[in-house]
Backbone as a printed PyTorch tensor [residue, N CA C, xyz], in Angstrom:
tensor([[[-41.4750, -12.6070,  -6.5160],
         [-40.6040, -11.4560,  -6.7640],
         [-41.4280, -10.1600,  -6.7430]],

        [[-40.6860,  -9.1730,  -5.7500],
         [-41.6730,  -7.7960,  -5.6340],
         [-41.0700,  -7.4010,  -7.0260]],

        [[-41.8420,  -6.7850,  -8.0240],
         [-40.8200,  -5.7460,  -9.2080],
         [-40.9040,  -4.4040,  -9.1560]],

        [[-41.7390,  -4.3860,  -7.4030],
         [-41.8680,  -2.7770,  -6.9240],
         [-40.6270,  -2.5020,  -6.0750]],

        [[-40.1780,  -3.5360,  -5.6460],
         [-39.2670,  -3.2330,  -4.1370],
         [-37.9990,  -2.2010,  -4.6250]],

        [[-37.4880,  -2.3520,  -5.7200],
         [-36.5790,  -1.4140,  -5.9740],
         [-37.1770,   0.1820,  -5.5530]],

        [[-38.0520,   0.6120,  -6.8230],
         [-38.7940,   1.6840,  -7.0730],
         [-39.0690,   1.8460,  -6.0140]],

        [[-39.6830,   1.6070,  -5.1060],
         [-39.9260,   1.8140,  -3.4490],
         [-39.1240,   2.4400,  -2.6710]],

        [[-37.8200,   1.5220,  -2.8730],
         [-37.1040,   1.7790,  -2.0670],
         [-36.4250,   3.2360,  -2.1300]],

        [[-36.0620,   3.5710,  -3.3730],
         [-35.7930,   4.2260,  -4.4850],
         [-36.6260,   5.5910,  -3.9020]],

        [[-38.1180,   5.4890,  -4.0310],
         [-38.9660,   6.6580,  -3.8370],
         [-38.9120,   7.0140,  -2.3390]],

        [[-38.7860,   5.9100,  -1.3030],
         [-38.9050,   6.3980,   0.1900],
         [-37.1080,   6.8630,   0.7830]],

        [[-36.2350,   6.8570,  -0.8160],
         [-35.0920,   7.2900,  -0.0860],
         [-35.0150,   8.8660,  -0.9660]],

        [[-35.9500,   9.7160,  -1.3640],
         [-36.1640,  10.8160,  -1.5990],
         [-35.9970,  11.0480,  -3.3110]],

        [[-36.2790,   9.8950,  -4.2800],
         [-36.2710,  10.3200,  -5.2390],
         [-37.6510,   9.7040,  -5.9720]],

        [[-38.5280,  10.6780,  -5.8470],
         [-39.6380,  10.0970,  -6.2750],
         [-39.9430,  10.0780,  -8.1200]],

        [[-39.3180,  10.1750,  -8.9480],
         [-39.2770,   9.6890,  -9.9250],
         [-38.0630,   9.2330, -10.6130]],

        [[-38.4830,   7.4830, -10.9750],
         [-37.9270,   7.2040, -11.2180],
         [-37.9530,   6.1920, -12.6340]],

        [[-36.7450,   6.5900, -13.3050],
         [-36.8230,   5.9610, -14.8070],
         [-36.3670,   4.7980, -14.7540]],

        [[-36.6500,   4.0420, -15.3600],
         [-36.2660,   2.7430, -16.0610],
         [-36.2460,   2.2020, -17.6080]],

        [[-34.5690,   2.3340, -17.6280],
         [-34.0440,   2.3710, -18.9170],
         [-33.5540,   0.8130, -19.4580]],

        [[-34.0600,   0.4240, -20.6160],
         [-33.6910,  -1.1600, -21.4280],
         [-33.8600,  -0.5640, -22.6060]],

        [[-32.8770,  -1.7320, -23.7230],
         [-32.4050,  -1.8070, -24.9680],
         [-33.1540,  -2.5840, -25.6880]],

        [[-33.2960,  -2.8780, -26.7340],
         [-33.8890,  -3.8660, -27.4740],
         [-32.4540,  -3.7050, -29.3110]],

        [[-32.1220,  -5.1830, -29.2430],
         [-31.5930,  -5.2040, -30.3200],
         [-30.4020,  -4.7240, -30.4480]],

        [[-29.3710,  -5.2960, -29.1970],
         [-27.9340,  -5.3750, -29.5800],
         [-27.3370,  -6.2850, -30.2530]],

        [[-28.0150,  -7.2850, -30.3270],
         [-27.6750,  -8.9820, -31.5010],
         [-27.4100,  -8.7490, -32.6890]],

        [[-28.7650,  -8.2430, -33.2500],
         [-29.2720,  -8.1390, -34.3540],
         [-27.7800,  -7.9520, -35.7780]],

        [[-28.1780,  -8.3390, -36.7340],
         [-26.9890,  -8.1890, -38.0550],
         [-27.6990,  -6.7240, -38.5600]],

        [[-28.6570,  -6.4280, -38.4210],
         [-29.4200,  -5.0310, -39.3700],
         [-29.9390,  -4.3770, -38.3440]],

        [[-30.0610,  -3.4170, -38.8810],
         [-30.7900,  -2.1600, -37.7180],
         [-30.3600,  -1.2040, -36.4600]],

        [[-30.6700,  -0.2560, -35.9720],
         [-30.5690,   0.1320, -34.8820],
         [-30.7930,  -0.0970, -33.9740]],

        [[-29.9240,  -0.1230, -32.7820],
         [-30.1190,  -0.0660, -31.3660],
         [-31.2620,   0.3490, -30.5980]],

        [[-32.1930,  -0.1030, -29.8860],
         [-33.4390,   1.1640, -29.5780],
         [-33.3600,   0.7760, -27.9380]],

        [[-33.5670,   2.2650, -27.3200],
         [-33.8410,   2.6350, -26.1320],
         [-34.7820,   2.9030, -25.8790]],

        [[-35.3480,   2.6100, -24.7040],
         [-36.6540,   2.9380, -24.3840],
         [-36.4230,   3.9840, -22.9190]],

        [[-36.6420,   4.5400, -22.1360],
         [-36.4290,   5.5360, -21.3710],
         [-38.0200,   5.9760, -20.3460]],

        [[-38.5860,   5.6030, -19.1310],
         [-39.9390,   5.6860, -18.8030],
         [-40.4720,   5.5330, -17.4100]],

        [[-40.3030,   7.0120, -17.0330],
         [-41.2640,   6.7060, -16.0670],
         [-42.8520,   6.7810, -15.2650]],

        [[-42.6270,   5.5520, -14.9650],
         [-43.9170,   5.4440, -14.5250],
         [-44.4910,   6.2330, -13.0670]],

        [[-45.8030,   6.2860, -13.4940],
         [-46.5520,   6.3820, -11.6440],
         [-46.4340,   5.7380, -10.9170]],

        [[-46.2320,   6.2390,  -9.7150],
         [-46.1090,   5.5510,  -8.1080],
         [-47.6840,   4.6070,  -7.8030]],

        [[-48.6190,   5.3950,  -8.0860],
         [-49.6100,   4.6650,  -7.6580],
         [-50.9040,   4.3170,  -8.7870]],

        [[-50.0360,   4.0090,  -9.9980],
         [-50.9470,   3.2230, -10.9310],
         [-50.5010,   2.3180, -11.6760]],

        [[-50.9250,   0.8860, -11.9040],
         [-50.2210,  -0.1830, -11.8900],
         [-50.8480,  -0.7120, -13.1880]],

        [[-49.7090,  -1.0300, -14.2170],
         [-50.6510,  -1.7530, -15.6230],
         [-49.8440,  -3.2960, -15.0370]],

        [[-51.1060,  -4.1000, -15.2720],
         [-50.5360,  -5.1100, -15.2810],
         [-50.2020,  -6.3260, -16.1360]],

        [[-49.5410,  -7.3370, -16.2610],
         [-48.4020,  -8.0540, -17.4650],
         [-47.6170,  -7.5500, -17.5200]],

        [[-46.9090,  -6.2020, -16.9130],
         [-45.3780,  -5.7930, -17.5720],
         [-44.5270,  -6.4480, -17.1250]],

        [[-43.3850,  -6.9200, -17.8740],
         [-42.5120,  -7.8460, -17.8880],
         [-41.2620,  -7.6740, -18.8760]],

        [[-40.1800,  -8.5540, -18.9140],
         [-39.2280,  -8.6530, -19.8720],
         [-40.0820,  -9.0670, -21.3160]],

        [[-39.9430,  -8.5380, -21.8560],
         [-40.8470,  -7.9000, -22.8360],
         [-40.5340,  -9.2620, -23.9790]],

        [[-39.5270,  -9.9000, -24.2840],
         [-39.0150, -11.4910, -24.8370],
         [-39.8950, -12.1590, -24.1540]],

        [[-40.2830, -12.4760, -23.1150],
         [-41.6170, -13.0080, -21.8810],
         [-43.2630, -12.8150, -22.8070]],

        [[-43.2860, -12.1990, -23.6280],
         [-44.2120, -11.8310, -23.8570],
         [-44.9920, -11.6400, -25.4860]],

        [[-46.1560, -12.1030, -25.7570],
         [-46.2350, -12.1620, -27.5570],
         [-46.3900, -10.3570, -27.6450]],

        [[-46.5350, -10.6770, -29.0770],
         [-46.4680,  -9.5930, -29.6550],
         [-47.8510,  -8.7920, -29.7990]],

        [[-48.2610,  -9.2680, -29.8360],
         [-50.1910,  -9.0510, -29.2170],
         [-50.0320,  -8.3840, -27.7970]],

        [[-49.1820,  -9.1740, -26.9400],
         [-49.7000,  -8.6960, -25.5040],
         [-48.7010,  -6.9650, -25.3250]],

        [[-47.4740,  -7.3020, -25.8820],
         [-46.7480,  -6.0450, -25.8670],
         [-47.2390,  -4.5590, -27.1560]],

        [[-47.5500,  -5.2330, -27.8180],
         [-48.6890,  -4.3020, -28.6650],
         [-49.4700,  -3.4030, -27.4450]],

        [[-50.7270,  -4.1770, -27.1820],
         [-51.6040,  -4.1530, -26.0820],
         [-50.7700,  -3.2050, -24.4920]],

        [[-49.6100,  -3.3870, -23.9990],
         [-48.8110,  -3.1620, -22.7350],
         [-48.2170,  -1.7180, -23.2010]],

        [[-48.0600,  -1.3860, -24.7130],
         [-47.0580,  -0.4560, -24.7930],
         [-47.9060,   0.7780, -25.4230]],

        [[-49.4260,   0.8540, -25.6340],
         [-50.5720,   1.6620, -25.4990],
         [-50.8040,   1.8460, -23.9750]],

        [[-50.8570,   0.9590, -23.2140],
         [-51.2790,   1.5500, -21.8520],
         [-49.8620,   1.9450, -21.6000]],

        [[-48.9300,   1.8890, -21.4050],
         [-47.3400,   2.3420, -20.9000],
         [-47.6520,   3.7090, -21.5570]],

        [[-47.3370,   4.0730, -22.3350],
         [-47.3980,   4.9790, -23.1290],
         [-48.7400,   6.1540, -22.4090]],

        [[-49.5500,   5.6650, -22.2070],
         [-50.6240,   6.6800, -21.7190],
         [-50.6550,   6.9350, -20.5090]],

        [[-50.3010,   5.8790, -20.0640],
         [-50.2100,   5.7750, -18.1220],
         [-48.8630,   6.4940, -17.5680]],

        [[-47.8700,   6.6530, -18.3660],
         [-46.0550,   7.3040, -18.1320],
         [-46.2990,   8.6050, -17.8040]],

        [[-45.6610,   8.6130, -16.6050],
         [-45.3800,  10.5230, -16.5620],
         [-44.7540,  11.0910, -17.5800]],

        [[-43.4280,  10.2510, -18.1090],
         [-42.5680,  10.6950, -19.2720],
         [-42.0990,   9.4790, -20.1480]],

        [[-42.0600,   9.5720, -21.3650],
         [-41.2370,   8.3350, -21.7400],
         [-40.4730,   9.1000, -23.1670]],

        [[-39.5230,   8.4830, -23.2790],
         [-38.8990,   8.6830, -24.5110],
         [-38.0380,   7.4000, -25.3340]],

        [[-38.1230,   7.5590, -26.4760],
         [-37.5450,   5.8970, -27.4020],
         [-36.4590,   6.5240, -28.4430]],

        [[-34.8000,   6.0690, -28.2590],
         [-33.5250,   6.8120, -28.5760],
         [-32.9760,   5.4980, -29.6660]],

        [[-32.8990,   5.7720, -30.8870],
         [-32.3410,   5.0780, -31.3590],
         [-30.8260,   5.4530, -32.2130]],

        [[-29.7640,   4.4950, -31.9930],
         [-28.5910,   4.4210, -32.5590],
         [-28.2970,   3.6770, -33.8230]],

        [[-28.2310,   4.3140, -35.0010],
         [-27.9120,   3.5980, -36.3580],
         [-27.1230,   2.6050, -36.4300]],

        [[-26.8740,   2.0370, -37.6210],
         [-25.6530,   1.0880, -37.5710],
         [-24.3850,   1.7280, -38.1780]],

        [[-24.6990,   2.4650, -38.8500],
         [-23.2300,   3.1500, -39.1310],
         [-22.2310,   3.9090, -37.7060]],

        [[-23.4350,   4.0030, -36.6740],
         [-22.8400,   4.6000, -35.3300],
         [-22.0020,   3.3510, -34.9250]],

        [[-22.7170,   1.8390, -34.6230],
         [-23.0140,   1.1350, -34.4780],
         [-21.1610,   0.4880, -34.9060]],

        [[-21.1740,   0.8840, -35.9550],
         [-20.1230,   0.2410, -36.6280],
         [-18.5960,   1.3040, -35.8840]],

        [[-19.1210,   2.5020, -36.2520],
         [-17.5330,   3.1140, -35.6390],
         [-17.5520,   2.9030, -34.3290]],

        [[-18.2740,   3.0990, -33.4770],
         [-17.9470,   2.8740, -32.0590],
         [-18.3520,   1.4700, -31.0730]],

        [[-18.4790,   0.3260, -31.8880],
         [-18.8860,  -0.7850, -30.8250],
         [-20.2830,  -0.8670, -30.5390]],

        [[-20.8980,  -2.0920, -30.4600],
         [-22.2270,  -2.3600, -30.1960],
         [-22.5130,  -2.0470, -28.7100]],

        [[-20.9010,  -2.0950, -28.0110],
         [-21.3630,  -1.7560, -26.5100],
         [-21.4430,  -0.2360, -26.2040]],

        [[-20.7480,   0.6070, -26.9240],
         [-20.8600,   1.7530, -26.5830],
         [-21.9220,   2.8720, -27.1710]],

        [[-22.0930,   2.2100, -28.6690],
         [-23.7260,   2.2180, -29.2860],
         [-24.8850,   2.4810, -28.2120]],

        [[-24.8280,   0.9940, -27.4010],
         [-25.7220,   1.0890, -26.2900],
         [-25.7830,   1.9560, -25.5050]],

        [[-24.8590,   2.1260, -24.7240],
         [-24.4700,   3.0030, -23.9070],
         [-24.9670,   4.7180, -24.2700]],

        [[-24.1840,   4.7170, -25.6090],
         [-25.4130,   6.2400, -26.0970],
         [-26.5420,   6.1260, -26.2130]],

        [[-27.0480,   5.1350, -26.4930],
         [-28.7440,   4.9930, -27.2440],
         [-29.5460,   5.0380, -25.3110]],

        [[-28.8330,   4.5630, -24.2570],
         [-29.6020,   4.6310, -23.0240],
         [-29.1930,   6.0250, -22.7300]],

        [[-28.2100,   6.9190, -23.0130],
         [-28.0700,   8.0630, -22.4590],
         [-29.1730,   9.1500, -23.1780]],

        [[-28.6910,   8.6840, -24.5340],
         [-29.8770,   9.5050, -25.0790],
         [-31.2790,   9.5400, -24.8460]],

        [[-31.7800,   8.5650, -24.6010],
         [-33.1220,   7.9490, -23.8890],
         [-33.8640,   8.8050, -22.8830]],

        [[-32.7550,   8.4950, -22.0860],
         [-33.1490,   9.3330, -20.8610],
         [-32.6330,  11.0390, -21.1340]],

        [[-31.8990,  11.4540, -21.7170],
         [-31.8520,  12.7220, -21.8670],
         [-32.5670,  13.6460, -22.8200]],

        [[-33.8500,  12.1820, -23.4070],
         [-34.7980,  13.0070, -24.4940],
         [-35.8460,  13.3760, -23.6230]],

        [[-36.2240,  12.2600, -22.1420],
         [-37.2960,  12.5350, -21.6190],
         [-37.8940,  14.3150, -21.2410]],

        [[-39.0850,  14.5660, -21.5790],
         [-39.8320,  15.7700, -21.0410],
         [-39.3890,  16.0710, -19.7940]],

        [[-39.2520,  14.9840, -18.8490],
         [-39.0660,  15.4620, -17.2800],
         [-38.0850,  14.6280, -16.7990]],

        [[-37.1220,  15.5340, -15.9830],
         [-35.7400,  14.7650, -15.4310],
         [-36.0300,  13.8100, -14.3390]],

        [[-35.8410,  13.1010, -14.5380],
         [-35.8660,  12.1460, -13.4570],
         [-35.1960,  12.0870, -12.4680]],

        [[-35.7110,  11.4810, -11.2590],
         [-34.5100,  12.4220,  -9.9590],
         [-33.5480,  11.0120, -10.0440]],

        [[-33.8180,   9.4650, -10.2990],
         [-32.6110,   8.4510, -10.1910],
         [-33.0060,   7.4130, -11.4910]],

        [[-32.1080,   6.7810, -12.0030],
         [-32.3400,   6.0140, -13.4890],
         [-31.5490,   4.7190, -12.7540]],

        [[-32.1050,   3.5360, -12.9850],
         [-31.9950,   2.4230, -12.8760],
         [-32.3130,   2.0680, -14.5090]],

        [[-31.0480,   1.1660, -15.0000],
         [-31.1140,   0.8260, -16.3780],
         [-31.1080,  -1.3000, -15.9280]],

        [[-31.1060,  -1.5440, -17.1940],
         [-30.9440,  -3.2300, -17.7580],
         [-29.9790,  -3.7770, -17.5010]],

        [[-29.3450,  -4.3470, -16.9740],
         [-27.9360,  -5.1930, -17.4580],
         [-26.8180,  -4.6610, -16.1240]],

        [[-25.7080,  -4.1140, -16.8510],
         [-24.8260,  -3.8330, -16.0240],
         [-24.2360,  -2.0320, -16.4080]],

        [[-24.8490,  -1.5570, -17.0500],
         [-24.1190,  -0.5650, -18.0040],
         [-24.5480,   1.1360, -16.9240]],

        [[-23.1510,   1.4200, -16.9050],
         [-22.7820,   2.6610, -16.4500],
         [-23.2620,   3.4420, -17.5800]],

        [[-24.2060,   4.5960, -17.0070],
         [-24.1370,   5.9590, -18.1970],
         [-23.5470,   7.0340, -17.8380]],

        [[-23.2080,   8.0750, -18.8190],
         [-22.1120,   9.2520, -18.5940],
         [-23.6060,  10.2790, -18.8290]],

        [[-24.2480,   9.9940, -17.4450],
         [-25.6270,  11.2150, -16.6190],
         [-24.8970,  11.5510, -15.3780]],

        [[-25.5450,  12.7680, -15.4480],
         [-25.5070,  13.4670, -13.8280],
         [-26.3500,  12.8240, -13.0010]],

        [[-27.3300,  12.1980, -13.4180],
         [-28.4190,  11.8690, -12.5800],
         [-28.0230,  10.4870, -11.6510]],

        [[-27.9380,  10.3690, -10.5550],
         [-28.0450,   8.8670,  -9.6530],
         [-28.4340,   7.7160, -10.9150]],

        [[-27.9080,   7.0040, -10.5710],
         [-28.0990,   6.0150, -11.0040],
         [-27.9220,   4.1280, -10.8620]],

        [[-28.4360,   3.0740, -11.0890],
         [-28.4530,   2.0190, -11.0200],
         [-28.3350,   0.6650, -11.7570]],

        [[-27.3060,  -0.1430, -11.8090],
         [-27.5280,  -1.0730, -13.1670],
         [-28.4290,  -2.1370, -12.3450]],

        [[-29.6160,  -2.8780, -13.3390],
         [-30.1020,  -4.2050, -12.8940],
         [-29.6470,  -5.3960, -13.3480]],

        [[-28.9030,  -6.2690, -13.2500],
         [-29.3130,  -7.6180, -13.9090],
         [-30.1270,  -8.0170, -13.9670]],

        [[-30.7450,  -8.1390, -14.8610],
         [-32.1990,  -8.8960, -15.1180],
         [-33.0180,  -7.8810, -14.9840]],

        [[-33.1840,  -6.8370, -15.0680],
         [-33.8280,  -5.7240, -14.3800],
         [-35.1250,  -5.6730, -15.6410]],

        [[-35.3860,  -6.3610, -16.7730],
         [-36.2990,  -6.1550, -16.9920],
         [-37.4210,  -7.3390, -16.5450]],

        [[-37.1520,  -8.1950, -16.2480],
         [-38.3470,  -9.3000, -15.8720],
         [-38.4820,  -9.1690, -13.9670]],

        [[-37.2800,  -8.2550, -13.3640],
         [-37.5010,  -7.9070, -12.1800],
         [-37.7880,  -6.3300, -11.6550]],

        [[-37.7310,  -5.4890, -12.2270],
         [-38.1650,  -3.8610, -11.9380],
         [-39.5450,  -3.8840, -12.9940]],

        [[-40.1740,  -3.2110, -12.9200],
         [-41.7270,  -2.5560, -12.8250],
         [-41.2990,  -1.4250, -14.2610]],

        [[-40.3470,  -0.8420, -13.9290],
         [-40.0570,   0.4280, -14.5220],
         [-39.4730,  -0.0290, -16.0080]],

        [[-38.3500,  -1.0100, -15.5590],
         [-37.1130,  -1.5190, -16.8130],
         [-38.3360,  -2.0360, -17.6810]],

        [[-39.2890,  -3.0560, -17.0550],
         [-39.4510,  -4.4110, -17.8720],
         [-40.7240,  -2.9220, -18.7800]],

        [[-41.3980,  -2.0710, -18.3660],
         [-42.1490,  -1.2380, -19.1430],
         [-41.0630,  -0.8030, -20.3200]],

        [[-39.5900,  -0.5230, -20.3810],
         [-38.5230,  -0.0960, -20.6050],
         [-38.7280,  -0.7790, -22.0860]],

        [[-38.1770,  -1.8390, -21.2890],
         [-37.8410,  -3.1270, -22.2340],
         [-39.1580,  -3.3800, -23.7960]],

        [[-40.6530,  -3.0000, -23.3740],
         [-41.8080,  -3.4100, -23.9110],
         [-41.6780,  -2.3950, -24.7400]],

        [[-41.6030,  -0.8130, -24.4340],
         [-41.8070,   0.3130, -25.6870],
         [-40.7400,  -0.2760, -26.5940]],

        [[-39.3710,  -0.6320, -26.3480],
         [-38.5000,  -0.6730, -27.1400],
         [-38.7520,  -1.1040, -27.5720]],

        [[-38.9330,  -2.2720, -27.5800],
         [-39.4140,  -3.4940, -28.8900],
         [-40.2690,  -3.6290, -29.7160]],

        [[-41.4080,  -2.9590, -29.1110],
         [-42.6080,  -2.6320, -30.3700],
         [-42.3530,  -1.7160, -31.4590]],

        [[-41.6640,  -0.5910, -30.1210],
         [-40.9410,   0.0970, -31.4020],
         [-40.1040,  -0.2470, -32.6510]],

        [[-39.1870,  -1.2500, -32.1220],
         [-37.9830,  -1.8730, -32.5560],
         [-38.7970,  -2.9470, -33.9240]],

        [[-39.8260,  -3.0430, -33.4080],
         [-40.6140,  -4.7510, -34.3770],
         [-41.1290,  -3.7030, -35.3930]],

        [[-41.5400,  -2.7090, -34.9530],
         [-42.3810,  -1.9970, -36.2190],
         [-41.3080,  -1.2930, -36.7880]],

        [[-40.0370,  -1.2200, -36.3130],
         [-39.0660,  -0.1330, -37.6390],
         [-38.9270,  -1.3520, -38.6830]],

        [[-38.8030,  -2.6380, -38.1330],
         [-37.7830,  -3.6350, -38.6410],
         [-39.2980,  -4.4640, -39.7930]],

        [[-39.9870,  -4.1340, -39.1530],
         [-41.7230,  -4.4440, -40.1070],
         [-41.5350,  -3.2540, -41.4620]],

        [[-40.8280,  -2.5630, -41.3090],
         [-41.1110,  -1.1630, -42.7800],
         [-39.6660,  -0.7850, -43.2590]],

        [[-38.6220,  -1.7040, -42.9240],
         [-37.7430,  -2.1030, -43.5440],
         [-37.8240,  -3.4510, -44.3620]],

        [[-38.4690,  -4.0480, -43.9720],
         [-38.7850,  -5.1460, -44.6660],
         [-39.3350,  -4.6230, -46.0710]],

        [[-40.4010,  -4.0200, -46.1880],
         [-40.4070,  -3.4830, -47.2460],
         [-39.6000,  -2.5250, -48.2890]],

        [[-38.7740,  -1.8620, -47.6440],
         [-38.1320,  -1.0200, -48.0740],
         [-37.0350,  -2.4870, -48.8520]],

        [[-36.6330,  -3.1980, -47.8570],
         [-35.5260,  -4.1920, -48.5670],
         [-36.0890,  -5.7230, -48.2010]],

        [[-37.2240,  -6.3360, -49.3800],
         [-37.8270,  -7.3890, -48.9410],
         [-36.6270,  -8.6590, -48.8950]],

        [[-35.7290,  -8.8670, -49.8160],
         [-34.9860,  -9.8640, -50.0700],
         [-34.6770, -10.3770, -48.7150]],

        [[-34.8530, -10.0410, -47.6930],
         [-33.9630, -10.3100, -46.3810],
         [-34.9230, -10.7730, -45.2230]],

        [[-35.7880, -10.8330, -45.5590],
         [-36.8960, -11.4510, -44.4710],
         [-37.1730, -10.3080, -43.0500]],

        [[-36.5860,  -8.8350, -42.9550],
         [-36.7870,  -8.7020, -41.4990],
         [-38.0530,  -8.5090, -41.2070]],

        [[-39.0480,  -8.4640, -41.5230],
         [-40.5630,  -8.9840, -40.4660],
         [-40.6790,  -9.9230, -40.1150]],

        [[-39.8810, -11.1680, -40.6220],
         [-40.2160, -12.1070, -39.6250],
         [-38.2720, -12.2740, -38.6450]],

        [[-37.1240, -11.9050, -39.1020],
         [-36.1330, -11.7780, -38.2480],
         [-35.6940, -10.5230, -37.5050]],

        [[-36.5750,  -9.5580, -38.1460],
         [-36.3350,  -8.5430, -37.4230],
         [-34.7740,  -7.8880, -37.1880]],

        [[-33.9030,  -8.7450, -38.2320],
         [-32.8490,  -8.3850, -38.3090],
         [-31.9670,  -9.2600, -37.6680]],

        [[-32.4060, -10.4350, -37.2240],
         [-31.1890, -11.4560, -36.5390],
         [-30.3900, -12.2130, -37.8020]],

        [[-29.9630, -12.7390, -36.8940],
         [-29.0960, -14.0980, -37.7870],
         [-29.4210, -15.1490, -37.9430]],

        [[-30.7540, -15.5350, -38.4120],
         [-32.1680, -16.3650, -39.0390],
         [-30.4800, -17.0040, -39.9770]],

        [[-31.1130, -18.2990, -40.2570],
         [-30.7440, -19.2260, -41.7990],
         [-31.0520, -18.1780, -42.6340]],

        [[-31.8210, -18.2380, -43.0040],
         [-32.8080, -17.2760, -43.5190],
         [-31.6380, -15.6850, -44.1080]],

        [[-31.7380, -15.4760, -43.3450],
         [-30.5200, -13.9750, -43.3080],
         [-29.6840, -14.2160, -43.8570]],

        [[-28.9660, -14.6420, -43.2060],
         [-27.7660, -15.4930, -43.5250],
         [-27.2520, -15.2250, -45.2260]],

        [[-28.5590, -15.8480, -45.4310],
         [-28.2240, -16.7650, -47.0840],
         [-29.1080, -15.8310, -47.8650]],

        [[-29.6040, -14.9320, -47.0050],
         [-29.9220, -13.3350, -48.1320],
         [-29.0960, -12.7320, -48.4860]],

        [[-27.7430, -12.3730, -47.3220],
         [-26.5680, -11.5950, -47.0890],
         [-25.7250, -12.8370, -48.7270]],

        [[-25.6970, -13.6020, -47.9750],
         [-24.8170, -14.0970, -49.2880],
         [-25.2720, -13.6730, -50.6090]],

        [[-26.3010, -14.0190, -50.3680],
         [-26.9230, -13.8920, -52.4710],
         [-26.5490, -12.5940, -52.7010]],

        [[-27.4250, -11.8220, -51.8760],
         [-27.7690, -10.4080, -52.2950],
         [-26.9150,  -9.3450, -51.7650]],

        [[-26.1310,  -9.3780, -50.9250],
         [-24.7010,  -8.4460, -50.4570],
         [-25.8050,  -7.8420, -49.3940]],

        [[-24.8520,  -6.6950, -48.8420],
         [-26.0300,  -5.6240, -47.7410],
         [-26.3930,  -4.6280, -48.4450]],

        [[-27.4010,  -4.0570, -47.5020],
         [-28.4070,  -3.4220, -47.2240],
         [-27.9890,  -2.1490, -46.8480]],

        [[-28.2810,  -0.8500, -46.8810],
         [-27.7630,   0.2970, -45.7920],
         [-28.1530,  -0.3240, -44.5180]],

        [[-29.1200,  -0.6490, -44.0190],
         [-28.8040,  -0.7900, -42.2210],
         [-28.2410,  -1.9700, -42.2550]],

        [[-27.6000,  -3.2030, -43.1890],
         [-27.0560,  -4.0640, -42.2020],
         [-25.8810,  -3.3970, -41.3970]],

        [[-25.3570,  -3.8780, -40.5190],
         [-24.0320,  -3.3400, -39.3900],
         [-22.9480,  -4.1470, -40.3620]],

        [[-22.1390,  -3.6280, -40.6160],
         [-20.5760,  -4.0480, -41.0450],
         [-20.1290,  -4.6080, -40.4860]],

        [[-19.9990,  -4.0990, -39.2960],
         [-18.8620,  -5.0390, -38.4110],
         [-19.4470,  -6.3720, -37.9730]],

        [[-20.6590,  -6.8070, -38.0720],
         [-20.8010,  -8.1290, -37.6650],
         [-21.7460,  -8.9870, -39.1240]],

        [[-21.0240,  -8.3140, -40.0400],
         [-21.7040,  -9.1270, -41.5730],
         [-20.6200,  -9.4660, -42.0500]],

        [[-19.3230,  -8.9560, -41.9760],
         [-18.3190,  -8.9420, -42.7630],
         [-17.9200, -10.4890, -43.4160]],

        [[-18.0050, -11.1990, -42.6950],
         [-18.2140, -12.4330, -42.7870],
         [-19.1110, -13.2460, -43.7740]],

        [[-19.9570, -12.5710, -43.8770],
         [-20.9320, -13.3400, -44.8400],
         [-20.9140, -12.5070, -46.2400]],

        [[-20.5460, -10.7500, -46.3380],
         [-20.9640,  -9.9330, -47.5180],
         [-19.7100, -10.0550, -48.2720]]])
């Protein structure tokens, strides 16, 4: 699999920068949504970037220092859960990638995002399936988010230990589960998908 051939194609049809936008943490019972927003250089290549789940936490540690230094622009957009709760986890998303890309320093001339999701940008744009373990750009996308995403959900843990998120990071662990029961929620758990258990 080329994970340049998009971006290529992309740059030799007159838009030479180009972003690649992924989510981290639409599942999750606690926390915010996080966007990652980033583009990279044409002709400098870090290599391991990937769908960022593909990868330990050591190596994306390690991937999202060089991303970060090597990016023409990057920016990381996160959506609360109280957003989270009034408007849908899908449309949550949908802001948290618009915002992303509309925090970046420099406009990007076309945005290729994750999945399937239309954004309300002026800018060209592209959905990938799979686009983070197959674009260059997304799967860098995909890696800021999550480190980001592991270290909010690492200093919430402290803030609210009863609930395990350093090691669930906010999923729906056993574990969780049967915190939510004992102990009710949290400000970031999401409402709309605890209701059930609080």
């Amino acid at each position: 699999m080329d994970k340049f051939a998009l971006e290529n194609e992309l740059r030799a049809s007159g838009f030479p920068l180009v972003c690649g936008v992924d989510e981290v943490g639409r599942g999750p019972l606690a926390g915010p949504v996080v966007c990652a927003a980033v583009i990279m250089p044409a002709h400098e290549v870090i290599d391991g970037i990937d769908d960022s789940k593909k990868l330990s936490a050591k190596k994306r540690e390690k991937l999202s220092t060089l991303i970060r230094l090597s990016a023409v622009a990057f920016s990381i957009f996160c959506v609360q859960p109280q957003k989270i709760d009034e408007v849908n986890i899908l449309q949550a998303t949908r802001l948290c990638m618009k915002g992303a890309v509309e925090s970046l320093s420099v406009r990007p001339d076309f945005v290729i995002t994750d999945g399937n999701m239309t954004l309300d940008i002026d800018t060209p744009q592209r959905s990938v399936i799979g686009g983070d373990a197959s674009c260059y750009s997304i799967g860098a996308a995909s890696v800021l988010a999550k480190v980001y995403r592991d270290a909010l959900m690492d200093k919430y843990a402290e803030l609210y230990p009863a609930y395990g998120f350093a090691r669930n990071k906010g999923y729906g662990t056993a574990e969780h589960i049967a915190a939510i029961k004992e102990y009710g929620l949290c400000p970031i758990h999401r409402r709309s998908f605890t209701r059930k258990w609080a």
